[in-house]
SEDREN-277578 format. One line per field, with one value per atom (N, C-alpha, C): residue number from 1; residue in one letter; chain; atom name; x, y, z. Coordinates in Angstrom, 3 decimals. Layout:
% residues N
k <- NUM,...
r <- A,...
c <- A,...
a <- CA,...
u <- X,...
v <- Y,...
w <- Z,...
This chain:
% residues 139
k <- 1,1,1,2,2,2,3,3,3,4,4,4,5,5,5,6,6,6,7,7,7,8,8,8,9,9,9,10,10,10,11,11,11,12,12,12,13,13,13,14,14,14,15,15,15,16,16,16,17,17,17,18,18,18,19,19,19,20,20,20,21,21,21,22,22,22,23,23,23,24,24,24,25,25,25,26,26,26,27,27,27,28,28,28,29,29,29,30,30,30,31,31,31,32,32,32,33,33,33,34,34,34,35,35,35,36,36,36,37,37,37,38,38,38,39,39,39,40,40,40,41,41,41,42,42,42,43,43,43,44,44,44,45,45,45,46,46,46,47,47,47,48,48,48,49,49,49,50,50,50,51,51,51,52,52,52,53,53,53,54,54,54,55,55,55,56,56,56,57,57,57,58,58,58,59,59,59,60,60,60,61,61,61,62,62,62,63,63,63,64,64,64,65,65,65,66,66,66,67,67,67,68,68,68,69,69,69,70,70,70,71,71,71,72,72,72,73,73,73,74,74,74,75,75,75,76,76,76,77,77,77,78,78,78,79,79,79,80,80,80,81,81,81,82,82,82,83,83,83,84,84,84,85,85,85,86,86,86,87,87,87,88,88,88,89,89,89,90,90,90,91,91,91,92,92,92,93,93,93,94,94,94,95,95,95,96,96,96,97,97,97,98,98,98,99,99,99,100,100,100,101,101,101,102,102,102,103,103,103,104,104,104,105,105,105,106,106,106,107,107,107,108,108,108,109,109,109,110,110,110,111,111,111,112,112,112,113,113,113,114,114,114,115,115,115,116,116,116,117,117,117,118,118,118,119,119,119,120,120,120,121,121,121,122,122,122,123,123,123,124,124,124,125,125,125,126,126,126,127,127,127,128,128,128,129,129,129,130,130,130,131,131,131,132,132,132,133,133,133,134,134,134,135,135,135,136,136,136,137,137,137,138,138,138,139,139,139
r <- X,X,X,X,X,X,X,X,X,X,X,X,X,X,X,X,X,X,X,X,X,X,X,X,X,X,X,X,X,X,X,X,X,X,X,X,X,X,X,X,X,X,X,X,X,X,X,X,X,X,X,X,X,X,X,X,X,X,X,X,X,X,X,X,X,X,X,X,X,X,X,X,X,X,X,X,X,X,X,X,X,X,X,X,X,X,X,X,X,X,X,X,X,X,X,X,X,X,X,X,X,X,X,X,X,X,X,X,X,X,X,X,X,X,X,X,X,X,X,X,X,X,X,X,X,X,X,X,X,X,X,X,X,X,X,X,X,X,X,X,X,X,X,X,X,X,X,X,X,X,X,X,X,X,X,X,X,X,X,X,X,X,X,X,X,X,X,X,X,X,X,X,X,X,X,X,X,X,X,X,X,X,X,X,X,X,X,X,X,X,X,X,X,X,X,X,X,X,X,X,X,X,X,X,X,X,X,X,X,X,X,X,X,X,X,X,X,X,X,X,X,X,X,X,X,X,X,X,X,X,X,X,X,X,X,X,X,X,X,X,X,X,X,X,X,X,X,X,X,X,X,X,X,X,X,X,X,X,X,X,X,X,X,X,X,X,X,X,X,X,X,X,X,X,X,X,X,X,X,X,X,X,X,X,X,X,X,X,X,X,X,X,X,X,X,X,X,X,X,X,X,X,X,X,X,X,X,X,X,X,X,X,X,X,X,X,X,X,X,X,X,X,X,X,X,X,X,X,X,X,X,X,X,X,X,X,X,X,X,X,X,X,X,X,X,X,X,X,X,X,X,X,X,X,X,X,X,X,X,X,X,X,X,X,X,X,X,X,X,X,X,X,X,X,X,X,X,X,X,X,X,X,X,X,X,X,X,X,X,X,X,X,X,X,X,X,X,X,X,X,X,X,X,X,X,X,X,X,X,X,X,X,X,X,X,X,X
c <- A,A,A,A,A,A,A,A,A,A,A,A,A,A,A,A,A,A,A,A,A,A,A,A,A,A,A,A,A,A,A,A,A,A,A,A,A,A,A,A,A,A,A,A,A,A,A,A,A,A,A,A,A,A,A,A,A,A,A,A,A,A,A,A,A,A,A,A,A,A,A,A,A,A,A,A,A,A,A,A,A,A,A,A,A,A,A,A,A,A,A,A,A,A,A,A,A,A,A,A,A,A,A,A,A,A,A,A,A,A,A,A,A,A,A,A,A,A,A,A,A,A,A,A,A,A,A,A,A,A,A,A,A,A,A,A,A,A,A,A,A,A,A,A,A,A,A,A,A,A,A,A,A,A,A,A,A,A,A,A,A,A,A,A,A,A,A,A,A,A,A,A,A,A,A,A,A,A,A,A,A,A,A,A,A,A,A,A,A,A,A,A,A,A,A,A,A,A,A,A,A,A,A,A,A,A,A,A,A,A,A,A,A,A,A,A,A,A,A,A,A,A,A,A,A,A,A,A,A,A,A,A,A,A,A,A,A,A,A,A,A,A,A,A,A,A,A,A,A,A,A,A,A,A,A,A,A,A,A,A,A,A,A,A,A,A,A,A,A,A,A,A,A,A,A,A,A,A,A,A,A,A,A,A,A,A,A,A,A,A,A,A,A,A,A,A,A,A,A,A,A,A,A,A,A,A,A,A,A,A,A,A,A,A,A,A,A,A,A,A,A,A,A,A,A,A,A,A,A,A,A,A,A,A,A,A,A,A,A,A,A,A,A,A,A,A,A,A,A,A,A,A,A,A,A,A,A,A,A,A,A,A,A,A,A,A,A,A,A,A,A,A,A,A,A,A,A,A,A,A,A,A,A,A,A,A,A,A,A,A,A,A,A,A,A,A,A,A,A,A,A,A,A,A,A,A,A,A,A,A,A,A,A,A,A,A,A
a <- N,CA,C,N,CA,C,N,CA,C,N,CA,C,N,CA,C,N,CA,C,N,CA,C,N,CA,C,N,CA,C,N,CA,C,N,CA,C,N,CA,C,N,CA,C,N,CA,C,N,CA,C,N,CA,C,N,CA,C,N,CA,C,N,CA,C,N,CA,C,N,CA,C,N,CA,C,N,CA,C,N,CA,C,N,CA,C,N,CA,C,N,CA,C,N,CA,C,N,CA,C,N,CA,C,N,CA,C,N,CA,C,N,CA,C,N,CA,C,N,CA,C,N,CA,C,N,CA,C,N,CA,C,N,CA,C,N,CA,C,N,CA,C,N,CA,C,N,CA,C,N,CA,C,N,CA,C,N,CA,C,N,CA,C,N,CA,C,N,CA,C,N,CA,C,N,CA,C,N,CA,C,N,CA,C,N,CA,C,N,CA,C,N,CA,C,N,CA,C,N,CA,C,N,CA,C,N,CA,C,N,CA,C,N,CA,C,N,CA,C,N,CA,C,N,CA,C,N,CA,C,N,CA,C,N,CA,C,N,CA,C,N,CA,C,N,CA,C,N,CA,C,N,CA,C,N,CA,C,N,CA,C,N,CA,C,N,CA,C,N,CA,C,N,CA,C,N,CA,C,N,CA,C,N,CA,C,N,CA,C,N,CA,C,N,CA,C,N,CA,C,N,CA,C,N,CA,C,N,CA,C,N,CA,C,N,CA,C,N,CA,C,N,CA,C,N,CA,C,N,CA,C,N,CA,C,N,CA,C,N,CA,C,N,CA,C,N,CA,C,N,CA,C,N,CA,C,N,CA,C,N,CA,C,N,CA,C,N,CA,C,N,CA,C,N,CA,C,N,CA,C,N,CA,C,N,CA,C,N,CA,C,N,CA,C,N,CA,C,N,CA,C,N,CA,C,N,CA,C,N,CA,C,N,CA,C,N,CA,C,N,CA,C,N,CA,C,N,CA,C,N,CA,C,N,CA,C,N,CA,C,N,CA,C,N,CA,C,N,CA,C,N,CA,C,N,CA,C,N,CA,C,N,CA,C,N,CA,C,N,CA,C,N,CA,C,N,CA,C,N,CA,C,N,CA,C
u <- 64.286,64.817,65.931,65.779,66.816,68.289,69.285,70.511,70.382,69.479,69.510,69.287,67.776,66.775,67.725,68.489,69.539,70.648,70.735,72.180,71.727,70.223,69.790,69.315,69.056,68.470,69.583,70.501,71.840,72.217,72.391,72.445,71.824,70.391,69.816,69.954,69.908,70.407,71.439,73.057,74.051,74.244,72.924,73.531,72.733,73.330,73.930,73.665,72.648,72.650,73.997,74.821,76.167,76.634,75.785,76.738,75.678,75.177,74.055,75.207,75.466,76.319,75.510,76.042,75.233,74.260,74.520,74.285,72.945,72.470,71.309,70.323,71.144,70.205,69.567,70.725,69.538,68.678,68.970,67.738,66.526,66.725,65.377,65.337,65.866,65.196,63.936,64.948,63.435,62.670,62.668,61.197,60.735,61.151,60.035,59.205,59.886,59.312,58.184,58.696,58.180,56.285,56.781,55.895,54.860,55.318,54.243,53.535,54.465,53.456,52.204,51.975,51.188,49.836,50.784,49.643,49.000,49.654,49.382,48.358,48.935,48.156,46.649,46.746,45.105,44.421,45.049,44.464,42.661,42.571,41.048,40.571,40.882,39.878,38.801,38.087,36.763,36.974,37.864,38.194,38.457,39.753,40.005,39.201,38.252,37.108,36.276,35.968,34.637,35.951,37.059,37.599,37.982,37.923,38.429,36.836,35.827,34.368,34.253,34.516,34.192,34.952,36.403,37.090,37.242,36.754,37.199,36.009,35.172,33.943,34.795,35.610,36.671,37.695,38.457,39.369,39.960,40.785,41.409,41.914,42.608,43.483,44.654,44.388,45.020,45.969,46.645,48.645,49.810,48.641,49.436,48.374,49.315,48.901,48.132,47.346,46.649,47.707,48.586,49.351,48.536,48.388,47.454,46.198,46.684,44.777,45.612,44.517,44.563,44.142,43.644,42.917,44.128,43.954,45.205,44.140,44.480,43.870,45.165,44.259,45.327,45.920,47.258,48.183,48.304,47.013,46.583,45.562,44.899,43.842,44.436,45.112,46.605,47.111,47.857,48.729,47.548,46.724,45.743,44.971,44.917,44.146,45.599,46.538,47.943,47.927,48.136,48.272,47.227,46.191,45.234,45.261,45.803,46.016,47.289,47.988,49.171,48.866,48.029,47.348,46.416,45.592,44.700,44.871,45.939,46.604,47.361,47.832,48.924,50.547,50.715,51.759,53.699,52.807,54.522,55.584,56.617,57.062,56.837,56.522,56.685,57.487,59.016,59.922,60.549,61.689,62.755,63.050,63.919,64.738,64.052,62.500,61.774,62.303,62.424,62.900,61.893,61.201,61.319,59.401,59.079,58.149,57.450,57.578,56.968,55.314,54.312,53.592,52.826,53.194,52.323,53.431,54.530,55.437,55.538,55.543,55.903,54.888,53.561,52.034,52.722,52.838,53.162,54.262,55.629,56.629,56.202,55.887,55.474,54.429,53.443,52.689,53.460,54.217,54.856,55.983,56.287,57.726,56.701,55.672,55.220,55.155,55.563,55.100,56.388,56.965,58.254,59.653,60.432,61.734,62.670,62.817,63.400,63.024,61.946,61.328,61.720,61.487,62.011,63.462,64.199,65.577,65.952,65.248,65.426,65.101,64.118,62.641,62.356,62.712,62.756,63.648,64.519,65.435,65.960,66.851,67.299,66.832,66.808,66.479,67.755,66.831,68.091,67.449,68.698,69.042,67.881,67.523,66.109,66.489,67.332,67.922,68.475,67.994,68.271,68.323,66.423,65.768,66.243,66.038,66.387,67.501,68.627,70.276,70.183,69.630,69.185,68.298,67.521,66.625,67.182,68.016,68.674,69.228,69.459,70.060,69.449
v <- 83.240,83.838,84.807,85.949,87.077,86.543,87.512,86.771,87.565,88.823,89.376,87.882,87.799,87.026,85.550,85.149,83.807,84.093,85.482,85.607,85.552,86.196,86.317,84.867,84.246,82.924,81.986,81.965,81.335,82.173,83.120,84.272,82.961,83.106,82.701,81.029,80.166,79.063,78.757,79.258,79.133,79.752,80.147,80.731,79.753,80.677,79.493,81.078,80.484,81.471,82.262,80.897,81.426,82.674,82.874,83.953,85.087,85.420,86.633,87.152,88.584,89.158,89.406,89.582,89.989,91.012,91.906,93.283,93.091,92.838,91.617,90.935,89.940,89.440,89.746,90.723,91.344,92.431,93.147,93.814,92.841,91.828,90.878,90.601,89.997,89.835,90.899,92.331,93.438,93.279,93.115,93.309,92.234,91.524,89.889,90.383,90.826,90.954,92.455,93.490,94.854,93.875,93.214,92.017,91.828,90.720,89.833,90.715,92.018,92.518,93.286,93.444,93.880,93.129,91.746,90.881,90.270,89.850,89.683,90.371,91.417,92.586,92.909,92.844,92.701,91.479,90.547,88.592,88.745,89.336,89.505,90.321,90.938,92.544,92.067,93.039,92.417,91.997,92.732,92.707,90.976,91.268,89.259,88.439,88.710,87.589,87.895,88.752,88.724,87.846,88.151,87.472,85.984,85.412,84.367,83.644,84.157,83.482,83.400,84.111,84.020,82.970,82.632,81.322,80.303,80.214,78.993,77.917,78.444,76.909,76.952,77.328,76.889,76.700,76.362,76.347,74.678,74.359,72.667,72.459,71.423,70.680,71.797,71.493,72.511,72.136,73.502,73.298,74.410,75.458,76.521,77.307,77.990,78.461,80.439,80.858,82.191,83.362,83.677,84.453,84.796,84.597,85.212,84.269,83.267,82.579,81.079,80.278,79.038,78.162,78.945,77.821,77.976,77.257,76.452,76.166,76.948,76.935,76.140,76.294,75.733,76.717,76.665,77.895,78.981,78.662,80.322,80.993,80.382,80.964,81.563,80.660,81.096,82.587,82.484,83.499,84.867,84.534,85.756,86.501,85.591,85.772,86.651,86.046,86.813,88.086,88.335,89.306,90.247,89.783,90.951,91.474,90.576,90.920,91.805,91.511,92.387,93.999,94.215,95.645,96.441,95.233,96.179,97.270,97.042,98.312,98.706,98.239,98.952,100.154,99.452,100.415,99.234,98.612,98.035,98.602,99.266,99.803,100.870,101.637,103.163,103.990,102.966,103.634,104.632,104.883,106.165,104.672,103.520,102.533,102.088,101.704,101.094,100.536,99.806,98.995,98.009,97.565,96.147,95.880,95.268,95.107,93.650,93.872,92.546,92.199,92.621,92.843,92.103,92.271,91.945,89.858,90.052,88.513,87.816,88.519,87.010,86.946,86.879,86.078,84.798,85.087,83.844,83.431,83.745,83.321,81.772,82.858,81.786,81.041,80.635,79.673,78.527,79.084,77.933,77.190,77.741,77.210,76.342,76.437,75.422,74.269,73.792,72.685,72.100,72.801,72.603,73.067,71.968,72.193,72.655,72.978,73.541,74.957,75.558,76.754,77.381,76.235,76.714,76.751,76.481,76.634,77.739,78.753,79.958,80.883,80.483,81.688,82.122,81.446,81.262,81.438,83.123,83.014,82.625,81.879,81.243,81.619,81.348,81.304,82.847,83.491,84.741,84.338,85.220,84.960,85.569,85.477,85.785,87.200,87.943,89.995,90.061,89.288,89.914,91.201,91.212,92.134,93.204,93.414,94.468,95.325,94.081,94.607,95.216,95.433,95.516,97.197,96.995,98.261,99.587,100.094,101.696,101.484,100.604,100.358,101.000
w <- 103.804,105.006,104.610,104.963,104.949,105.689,104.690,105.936,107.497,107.892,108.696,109.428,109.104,110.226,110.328,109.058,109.522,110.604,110.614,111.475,112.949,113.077,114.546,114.912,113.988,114.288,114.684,114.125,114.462,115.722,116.520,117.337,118.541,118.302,119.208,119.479,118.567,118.819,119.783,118.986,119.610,120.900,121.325,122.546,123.878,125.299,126.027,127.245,128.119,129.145,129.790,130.142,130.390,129.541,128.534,127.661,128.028,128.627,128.561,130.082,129.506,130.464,131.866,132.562,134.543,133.926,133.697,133.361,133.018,131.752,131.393,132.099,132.367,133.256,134.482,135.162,136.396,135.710,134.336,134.229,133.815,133.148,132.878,133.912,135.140,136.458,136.939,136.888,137.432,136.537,135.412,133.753,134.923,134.466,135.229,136.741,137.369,138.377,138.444,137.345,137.504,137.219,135.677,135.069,136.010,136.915,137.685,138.747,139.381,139.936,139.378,138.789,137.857,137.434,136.758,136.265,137.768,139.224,139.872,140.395,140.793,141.250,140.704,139.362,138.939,138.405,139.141,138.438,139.407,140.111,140.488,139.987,139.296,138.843,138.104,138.050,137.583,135.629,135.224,133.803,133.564,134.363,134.082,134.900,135.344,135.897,134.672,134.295,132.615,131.981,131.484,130.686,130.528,132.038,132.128,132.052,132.486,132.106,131.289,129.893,128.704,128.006,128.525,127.957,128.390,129.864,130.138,129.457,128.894,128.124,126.934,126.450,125.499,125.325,126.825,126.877,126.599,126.295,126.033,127.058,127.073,128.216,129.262,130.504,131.448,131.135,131.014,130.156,131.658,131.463,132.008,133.122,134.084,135.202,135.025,135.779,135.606,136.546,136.551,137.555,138.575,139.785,140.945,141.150,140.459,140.349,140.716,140.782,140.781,139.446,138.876,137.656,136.340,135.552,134.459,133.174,132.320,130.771,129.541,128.524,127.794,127.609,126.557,126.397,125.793,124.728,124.165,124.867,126.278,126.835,127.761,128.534,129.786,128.969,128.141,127.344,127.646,127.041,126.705,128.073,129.397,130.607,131.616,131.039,131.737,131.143,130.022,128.827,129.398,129.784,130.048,131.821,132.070,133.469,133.806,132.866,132.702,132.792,131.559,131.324,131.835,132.766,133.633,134.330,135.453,135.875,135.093,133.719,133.311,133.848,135.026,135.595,135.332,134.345,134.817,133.055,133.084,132.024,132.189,133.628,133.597,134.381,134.567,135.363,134.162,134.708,133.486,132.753,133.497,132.393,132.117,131.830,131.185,129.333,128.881,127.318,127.157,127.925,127.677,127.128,126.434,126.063,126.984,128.030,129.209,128.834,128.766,129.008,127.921,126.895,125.148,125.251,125.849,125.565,126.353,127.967,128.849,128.722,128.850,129.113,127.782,126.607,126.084,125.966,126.395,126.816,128.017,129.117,130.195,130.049,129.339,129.070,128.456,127.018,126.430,127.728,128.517,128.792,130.321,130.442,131.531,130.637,129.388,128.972,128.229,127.825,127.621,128.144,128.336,128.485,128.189,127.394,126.279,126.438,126.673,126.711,128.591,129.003,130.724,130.855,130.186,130.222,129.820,128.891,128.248,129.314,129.536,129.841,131.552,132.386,133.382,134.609,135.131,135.694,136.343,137.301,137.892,139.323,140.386,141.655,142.503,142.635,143.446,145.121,145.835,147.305,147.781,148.983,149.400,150.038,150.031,149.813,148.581,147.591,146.373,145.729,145.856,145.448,146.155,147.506,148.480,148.234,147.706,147.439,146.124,145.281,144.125,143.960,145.008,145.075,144.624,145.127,145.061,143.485,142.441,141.178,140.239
C-alpha cells in the first residue's frame, strides 16, 4: 500500500458524517437525486426489461431492491440492473455543476448498503424537510 492510498484510507475511516461540511452534503443530496431520477425514470424501458430477463435465472438470494421496480436480485445483479437503468436515458450529469460520477457507483454503492449497516450509515442521506428540494431549486 502506497502512503498516498494509507493516508486516504485512514481519511476515510476516521471520518464521521458530522465532519462532511453542509456545502457537501447538499451537493450529494442533488447527485442522489439528479441519480434516481434517471434510473427511475427508465426502470421500464425496454433495455432494463431485456436486461433484467436475462439475469434474473441467475440471480442468488434477494439482497437488494431494482429502483422503479418491485423485484430484488442479489447484489451484483441489483448493482448492474440499476447501473443500466441509470444510462438508458443518460441525462443525469448534464447540468453546468455536474462532478460527480453517480451513475457507474451508486447502483453499487446502494446495493451494498441494503445489506449492511455499516454501508447505510455512509451511503444513505439523511431524511430532508418535505420543501427541501423546492428551497434548494434556484441554487
Amino acid at each position: 500500500m502506497t502512503e498516498v492510498t494509507r493516508t486516504l484510507a485512514r481519511y476515510i475511516v476516521d471520518s464521521q458524517y458530522a465532519d462532511i461540511p453542509d456545502a457537501v452534503k447538499h451537493e450529494a443530496a442533488r447527485a442522489l437525486l439528479n441519480w434516481a431520477g434517471c434510473a427511475i425514470g427508465s426502470s421500464h424501458h425496454a433495455t432494463v426489461e431485456y436486461a433484467l430477463a436475462a439475469v434474473v435465472p441467475f440471480s442468488g438470494t434477494s439482497q437488494a431492491g431494482i429502483f422503479g421496480r418491485s423485484e430484488r436480485l442479489d447484489i451484483l445483479h441489483a448493482a448492474l440492473i440499476n447501473g443500466i437503468s441509470s444510462h438508458v436515458l443518460d441525462f443525469d450529469d448534464t447540468h453546468a455543476r455536474a462532478i460527480h460520477p453517480s451513475a457507474p457507483v451508486l447502483p453499487a454503492i446502494l446495493a451494498l448498503a441494503g445489506t449492511s449497516p455499516a454501508a447505510r450509515a455512509y451511503s444513505v442521506p439523511p431524511p430532508r424537510p418535505a420543501n427541501y428540494w423546492a428551497s434548494t431549486n434556484s441554487k
